[in-house]
Every structure is written in structure tokens, then in C-alpha cells.
N, C-alpha and C positions, 0 to 999 in steps of 0.2 A: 349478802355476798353470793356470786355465782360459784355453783355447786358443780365440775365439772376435771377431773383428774387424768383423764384419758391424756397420752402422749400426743404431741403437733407433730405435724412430715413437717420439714424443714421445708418445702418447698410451697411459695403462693403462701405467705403467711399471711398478708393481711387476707384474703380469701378465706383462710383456713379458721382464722380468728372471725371472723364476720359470721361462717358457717356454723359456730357454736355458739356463739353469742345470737343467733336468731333463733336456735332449736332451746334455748334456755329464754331467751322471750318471751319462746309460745308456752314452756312448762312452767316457770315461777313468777312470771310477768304478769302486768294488766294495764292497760292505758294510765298514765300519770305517775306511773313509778319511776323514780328516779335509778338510773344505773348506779352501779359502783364508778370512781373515781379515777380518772388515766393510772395514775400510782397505782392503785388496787388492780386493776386490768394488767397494768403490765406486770405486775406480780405472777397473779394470777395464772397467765398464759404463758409465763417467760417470755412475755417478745420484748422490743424494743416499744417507744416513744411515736414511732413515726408506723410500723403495723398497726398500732393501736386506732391513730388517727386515721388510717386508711379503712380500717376493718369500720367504725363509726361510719365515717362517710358512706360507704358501699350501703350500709343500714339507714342512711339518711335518704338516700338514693332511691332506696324503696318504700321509702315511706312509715319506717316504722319508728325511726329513732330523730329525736328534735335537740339543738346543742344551744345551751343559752348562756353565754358567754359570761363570765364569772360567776354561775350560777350551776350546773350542772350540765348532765345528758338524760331526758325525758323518756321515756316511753310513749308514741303517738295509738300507734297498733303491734297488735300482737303476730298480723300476717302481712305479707308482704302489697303494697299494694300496687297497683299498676299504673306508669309514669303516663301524664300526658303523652309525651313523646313514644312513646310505644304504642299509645293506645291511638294515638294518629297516623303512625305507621302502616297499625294495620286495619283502619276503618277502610270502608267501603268508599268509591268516590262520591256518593250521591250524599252519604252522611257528611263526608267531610264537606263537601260543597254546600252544603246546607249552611253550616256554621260558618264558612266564608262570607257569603251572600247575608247573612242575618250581620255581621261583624261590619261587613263593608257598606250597609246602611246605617248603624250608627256611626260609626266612626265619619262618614260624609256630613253629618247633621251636626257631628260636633268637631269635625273639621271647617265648617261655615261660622262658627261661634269666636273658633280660637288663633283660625290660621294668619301666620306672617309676612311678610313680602316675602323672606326667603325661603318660605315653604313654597309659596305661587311661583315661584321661580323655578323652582327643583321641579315639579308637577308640569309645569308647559315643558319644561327641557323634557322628559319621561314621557310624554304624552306626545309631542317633539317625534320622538322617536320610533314611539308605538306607531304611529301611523307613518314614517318613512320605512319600517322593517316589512310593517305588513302589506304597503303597496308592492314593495319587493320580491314578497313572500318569503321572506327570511324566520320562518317559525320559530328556532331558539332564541332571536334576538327580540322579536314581537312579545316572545311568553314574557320574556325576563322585563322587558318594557314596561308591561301591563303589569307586573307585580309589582316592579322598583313604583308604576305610577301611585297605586294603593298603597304601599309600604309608608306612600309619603304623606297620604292624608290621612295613615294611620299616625303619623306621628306629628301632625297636626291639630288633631283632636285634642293632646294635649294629656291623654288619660294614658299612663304608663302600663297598665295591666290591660288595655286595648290594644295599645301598641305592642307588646309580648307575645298576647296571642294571635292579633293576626298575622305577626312577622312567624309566629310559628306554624301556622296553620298556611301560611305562604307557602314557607318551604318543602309541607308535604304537600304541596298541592302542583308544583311547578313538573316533577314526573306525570302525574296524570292528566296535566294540560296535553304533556309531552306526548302521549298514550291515545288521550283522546280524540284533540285536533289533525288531522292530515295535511291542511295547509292554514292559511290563515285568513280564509273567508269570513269567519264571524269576528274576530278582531275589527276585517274592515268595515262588517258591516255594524259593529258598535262602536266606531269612532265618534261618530256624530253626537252620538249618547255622550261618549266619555266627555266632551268638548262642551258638552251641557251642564256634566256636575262640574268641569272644572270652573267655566263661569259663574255657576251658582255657590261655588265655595268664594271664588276670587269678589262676590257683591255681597259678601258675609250674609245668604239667605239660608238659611237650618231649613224651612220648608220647601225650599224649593229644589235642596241638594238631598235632603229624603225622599223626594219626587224622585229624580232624575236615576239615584244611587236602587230604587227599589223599578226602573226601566229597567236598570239594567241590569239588576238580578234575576227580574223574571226571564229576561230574554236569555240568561246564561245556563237560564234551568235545563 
């Protein structure tokens, strides 16, 4: 049972619960320890039912606390760790574009494997688009073009932890398209590529959409 007597501020209580329940983590905790019990916490802290469960999540949040439904509340780590999304917030853009560019050749090879009429459909419309924005030079509508295009053969690969990430790694990446392009010449000038993986997905060829998908990574180096 956690060891902890000190008065709460009435105010930001699940914060204030979350902030002792982490500094008691790192002193009487260790990976795989099971917490005390919602009943026993809300004793414990005098809060309510629903701080309890906020103060837990804020803890799951960083990685330290795991919730196994009829089962208990775990111990993962005893320090806080650092969420993807933070940690893609604030890479660098060459890092993150790295892990795009390496994503968006698999996902084209096993988008050629799994894809459906209505994903080839979604992809020419996206793709459609990408190239009437960028003829325009409509930048913001070209960036988002070019990602709705990927987002789609991310989600025709069919692998749901591919699709996550690159939907995540999208969304930091769509400011520093913003940041780095000034118009939208190389859009136009990789239409032609992009028109190549989408054929090569739409003739179910995995080799030939790894081809086309690592054109056009090198070129976006």
C-alpha cells in the first residue's frame, strides 16, 4: 500500500493524485508491480472515482502505468517515458523524413499485395488532385493531396500498426512540407513517379511498387 500522508490542494486533483502516485513509483515501485486497488487509491488520497481514473491514465500516458481490465493496474516503468508524439514533435526534419520515406516503401509493396477497387479509387481521386493543385500551384491543397495520397496506400497495405504510424508521422510532417517547399515544383516534378506507383499497386506488382515507391524517396531526400 502506498505510503504517502501529506495534505491534496483541492485544485487539479487528478494532476495532484498522478504527481504522487509517480514520486511513489520511482521510491517503492519496480516494473511488474501491481498498484493498490481504485477502492484502496480513493481511500487513500480522499478523492473521488473519476480523479482516480484520470490520475491512472495521465500515468498511462507516460508510460509508466499499464490497466488490465479485470485484472489490475501494472507497473511498466518506474520513469516517465517519452510518447511518440512528443518525440515526433520534436525531431528534426531529416529524422523524421527518414522514417516516412523507409514507411512509404513498405507500405507501397504491401499495398500492391492487398489493395481493393475502393482503395484504387480513393488513390486516383488523391492523386487526381495532387496534380490539378500543383499545376495551380496551390501549396496547401498539393501538401494535403500528397499525404491524403499515402495515407491511402497506407491503409491498403492492410497492416494496422503501418497505418498508425504513417498517419502519425504524416501529420508531423505536413508543417514542414509547409516550412520547406515554397511552391510546388517538385510535387510537379514527381507526378509522373507518383502515377507509376499507383499503376504498379493498381497491377498487384509488390516489385515493381518497391521500385517506383523507393524513386521516389530517393528523390524526396
Amino acid at each position: 500500500m502506498m505510503n504517502d500522508n501529506q495534505p491534496l490542494k483541492r485544485q487539479s486533483l487528478a494532476d495532484e493524485v498522478a504527481g504522487r502516485m509517480e514520486q511513489q513509483i520511482r521510491s517503492q515501485y519496480k516494473a511488474g508491480d501491481q498498484l493498490p486497488t481504485e477502492p484502496e487509491l480513493m481511500q487513500h488520497f480522499g478523492v473521488g472515482r473519476s480523479s482516480i481514473r484520470e490520475a491512472v491514465k495521465i500515468l498511462v500516458n507516460k508510460g509508466m502505468v499499464k490497466v488490465q481490465q479485470g485484472v489490475g493496474m501494472f507497473i511498466i516503468a518506474t520513469e516517465p517515458v517519452e510518447s511518440l508524439h512528443s518525440k515526433l514533435r520534436n525531431a528534426h526534419y531529416q529524422d523524421l523524413n527518414e522514417v516516412r520515406l523507409l514507411l512509404e516503401v513498405k507500405i507501397a509493396e504491401k499495398a500492391a499485395m492487398h489493395r481493393t477497387a475502393k482503395d484504387l479509387a480513393k488513390m486516383k481521386s488523391f492523386l487526381k488532385d495532387r496534380a490539378r493543385f500543383a499545376k495551380e500551384d496551390k501549396k496547401d491543397e498539393t501538401i494535403q493531396a500528397d499525404i491524403n495520397f499515402h495515407s491511402t496506400i497506407a491503409e491498403a497495405s492492410g497492416n494496422p500498426i503501418l497505418i498508425d504510424l504513417y498517419k502519425t508521422i504524416a501529420t508531423h510532417m505536413k508543417q514542414s512540407f509547409m516550412d520547406r517547399y515554397k511552391d510546388c515544383s517538385s510535387f510537379r516534378n514527381t507526378q509522373e513517379m507518383h502515377e507509376g506507383l499507383l499503376e504498379s499497386i493498381s497491377e498487384k506488382d509488390p516489385a515493381k511498387a518497391l521500385i517506383m515507391a523507393t524513386r521516389i524517396s530517393t528523390h524526396s531526400k
